[in-house]
Backbone bond lengths (Angstrom), bond angles and torsions (degrees), N, CA, C in turn:
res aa  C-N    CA-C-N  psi(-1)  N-CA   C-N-CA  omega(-1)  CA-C   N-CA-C  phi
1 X - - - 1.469 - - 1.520 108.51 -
2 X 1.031 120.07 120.64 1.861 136.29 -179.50 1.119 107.06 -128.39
3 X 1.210 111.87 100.81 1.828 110.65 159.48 2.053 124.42 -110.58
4 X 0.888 104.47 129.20 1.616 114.09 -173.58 1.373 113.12 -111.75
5 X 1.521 105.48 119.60 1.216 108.35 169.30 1.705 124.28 -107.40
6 X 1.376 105.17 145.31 1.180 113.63 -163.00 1.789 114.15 -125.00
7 X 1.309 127.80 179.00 1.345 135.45 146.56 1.406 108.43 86.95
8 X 1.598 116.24 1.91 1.451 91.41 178.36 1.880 112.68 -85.76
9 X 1.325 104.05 -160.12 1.294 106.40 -167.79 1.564 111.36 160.74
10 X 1.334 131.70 154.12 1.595 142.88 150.61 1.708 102.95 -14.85
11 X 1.200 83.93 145.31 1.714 82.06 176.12 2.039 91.44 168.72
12 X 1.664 84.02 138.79 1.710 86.84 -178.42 1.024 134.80 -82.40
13 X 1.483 154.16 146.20 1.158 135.21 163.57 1.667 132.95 -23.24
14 X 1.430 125.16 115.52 1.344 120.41 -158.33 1.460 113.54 110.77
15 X 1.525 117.26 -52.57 1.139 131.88 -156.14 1.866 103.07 -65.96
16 X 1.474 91.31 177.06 1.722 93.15 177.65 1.833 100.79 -128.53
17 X 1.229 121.61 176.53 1.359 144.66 -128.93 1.627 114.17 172.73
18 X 1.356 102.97 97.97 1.779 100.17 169.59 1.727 109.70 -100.84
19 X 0.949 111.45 140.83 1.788 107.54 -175.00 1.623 87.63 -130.42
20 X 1.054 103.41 172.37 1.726 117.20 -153.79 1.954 106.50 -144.84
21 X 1.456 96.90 133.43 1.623 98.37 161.96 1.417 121.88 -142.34
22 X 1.367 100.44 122.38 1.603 127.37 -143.87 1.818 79.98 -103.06
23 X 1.772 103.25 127.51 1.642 98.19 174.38 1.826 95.85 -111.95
24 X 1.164 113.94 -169.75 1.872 129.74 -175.75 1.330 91.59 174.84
25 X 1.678 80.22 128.28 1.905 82.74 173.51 1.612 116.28 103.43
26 X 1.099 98.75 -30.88 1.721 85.95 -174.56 2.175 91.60 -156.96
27 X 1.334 87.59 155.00 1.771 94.86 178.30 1.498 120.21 -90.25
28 X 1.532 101.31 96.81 1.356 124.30 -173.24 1.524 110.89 -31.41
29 X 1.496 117.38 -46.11 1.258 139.07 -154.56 1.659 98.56 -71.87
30 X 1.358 131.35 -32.36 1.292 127.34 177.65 1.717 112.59 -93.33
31 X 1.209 123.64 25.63 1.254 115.07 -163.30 1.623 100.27 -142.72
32 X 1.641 122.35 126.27 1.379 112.96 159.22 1.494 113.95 -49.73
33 X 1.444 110.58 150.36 1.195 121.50 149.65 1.605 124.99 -150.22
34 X 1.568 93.70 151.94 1.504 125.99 -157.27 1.172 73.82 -94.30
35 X 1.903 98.02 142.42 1.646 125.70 128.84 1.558 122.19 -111.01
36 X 1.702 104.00 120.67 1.324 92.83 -179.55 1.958 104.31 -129.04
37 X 1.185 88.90 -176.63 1.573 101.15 -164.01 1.674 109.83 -137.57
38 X 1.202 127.44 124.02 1.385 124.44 122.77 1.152 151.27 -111.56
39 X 1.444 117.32 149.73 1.541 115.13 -160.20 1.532 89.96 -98.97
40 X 1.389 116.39 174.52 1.220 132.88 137.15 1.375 146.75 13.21
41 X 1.637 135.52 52.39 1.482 118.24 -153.73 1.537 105.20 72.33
42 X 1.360 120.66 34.41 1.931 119.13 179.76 1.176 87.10 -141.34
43 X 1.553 114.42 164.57 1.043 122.73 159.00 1.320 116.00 -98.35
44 X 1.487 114.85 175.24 1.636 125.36 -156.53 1.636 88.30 -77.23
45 X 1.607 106.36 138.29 1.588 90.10 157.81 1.617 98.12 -141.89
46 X 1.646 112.13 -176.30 0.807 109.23 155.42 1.339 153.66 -34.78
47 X 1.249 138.16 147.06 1.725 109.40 170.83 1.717 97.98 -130.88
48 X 1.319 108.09 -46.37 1.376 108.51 -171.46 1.510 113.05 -163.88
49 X 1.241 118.31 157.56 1.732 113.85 -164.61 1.601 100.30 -130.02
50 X 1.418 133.26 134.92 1.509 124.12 174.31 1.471 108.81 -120.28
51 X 0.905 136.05 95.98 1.141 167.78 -167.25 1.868 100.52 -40.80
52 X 1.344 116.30 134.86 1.511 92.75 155.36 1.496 131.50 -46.78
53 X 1.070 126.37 -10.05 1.505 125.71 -170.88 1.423 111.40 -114.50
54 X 1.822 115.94 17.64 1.190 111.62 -178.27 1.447 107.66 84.38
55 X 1.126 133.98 -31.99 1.515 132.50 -172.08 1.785 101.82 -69.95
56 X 1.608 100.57 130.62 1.261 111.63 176.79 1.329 122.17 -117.32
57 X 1.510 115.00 119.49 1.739 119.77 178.70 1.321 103.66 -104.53
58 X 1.689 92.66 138.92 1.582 85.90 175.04 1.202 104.37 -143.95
59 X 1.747 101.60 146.40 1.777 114.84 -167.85 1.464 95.33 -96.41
60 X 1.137 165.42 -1.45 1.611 164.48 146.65 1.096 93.72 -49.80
61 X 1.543 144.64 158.81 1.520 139.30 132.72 1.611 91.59 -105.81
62 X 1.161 135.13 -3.63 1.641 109.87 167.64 1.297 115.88 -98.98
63 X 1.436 119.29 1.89 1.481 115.41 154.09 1.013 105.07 -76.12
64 X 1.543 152.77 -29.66 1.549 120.32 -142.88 1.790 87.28 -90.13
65 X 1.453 95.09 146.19 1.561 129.52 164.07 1.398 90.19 96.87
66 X 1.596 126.37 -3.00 1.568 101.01 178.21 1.749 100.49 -118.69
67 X 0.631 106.24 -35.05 1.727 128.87 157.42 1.714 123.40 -39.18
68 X 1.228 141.87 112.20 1.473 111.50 171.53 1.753 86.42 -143.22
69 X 1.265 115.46 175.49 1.525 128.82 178.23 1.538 108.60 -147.81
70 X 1.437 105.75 142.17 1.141 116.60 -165.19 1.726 129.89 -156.01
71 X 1.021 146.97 110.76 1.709 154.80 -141.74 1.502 77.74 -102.63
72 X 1.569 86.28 153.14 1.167 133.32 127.73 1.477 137.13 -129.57
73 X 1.084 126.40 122.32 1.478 110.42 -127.77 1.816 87.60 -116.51
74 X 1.486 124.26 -26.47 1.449 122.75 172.78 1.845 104.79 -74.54
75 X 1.397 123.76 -1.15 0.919 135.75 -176.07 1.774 126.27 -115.76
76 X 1.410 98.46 -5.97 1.239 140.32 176.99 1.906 92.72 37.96
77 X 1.130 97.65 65.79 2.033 104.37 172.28 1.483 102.46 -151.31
78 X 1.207 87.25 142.50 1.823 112.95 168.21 1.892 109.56 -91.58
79 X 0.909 108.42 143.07 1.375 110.01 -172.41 1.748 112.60 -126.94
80 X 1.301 135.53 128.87 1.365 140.71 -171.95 1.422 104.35 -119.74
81 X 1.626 123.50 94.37 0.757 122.72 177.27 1.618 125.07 -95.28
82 X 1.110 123.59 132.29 1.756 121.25 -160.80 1.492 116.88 -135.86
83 X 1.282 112.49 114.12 1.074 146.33 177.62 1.421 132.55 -70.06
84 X 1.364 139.59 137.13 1.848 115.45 175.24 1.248 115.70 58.37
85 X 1.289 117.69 11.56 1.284 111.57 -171.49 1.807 128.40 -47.83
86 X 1.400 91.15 134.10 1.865 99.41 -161.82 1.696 104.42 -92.11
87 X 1.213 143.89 156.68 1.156 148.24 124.74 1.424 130.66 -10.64
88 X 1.284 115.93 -27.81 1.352 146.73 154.60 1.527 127.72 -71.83
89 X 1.526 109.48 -16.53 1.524 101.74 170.30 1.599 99.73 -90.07
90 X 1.098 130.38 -15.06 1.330 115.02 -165.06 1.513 110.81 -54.07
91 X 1.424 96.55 143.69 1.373 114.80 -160.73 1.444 129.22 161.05
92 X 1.241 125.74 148.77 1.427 110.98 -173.26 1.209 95.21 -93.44
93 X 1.512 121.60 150.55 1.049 135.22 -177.25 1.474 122.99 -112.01
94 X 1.459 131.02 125.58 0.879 114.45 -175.40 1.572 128.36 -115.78
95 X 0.829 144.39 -146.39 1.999 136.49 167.52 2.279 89.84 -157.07
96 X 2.009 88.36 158.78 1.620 76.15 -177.93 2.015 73.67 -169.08
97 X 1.005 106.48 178.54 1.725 118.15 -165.74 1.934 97.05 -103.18
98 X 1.300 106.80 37.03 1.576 109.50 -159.71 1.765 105.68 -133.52
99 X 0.904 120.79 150.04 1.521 115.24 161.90 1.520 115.22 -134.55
100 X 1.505 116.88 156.53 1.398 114.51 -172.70 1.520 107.27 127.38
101 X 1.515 97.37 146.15 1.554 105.36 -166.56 1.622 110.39 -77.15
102 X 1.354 112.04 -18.07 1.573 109.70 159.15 1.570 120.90 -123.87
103 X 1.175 89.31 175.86 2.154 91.77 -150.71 1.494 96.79 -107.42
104 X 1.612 108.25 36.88 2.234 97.55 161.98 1.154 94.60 47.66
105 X 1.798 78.24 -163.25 1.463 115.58 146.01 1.396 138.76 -84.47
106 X 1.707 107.54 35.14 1.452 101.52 -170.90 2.119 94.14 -72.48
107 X 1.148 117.15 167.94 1.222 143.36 157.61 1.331 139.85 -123.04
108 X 1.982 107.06 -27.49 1.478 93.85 173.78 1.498 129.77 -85.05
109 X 1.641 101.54 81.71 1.932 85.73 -170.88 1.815 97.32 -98.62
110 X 1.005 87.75 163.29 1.646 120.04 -177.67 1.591 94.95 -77.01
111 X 1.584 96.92 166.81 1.474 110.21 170.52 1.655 118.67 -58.23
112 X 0.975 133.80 -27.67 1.588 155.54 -172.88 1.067 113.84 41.30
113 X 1.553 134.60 165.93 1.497 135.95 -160.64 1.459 107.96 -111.96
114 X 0.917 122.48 156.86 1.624 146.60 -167.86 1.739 104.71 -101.03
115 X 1.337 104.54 106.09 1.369 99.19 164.30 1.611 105.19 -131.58
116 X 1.383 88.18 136.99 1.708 112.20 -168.38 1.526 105.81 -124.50
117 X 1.363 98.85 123.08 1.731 111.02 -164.54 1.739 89.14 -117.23
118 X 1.285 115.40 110.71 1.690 124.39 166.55 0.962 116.24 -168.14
119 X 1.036 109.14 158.02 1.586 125.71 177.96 1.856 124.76 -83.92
C-alpha cells in the first residue's frame, strides 16, 4: 500500500486549494479513505473520511461546506478539495486507507503536502 500526497502550496486566506492522493499497489476504489492534517505543535487528526460509496464523514465541523472529497477511481486518486480557506487549516495534510478523528496505530503515512493559508 503507497499513497502520495500532492498539490499543496501558498495560498491566501479565502482562497481554494486541491491536494491529491495518488495510490500503487492496491485498488483505491474499494477502500475508505481518510484525510488528515497536522498543524504546528498539534497533533495529526482527522479531517474527513470518503467512504467507498462516495459518502463523506467529517470529524472538523469547520470544514464542512468548505471542505469536499472526491475519487477518481480510473485514476486511482482521492482528491481534497478546499474552499474559504482559513489561516487555521494550515497544515500538512495527509491521506491513509483509515478513517476516524484519531490516527491509532496507523504508521504508514506518506510524505504529505504543505498547505499554507496567509496573507
Amino acid at each position: 500500500v503507497n499513497l502520495v500526497e500532492s498539490g499543496g502550496g501558498l495560498v491566501h486566506p479565502g482562497g481554494s486549494l486541491r491536494v491529491s492522493c495518488a495510490a500503487s499497489g492496491f485498488r483505491l476504489a474499494s477502500y475508505a479513505i481518510g484525510w488528515f492534517r497536522q498543524a504546528p505543535g498539534k497533533q495529526r487528526e482527522g479531517v474527513l473520511c470518503i467512504h467507498s460509496s462516495d459518502e463523506t464523514t467529517y470529524y472538523v465541523d469547520s470544514v464542512k461546506g468548505r471542505f469536499t472529497a472526491s475519487r477518481d477511481n480510473a485514476k486511482n486518486t482521492v482528491y481534497l478539495q478546499m474552499d474559504n480557506l482559513k489561516a487555521e487549516d494550515t497544515a500538512i495534510y495527509y491521506c491513509a486507507p483509515l478513517c476516524g478523528k484519531f490516527v491509532g496505530d496507523y504508521t504508514s503515512w506518506g510524505q504529505g503536502t504543505q498547505v499554507t493559508v496567509a496573507s
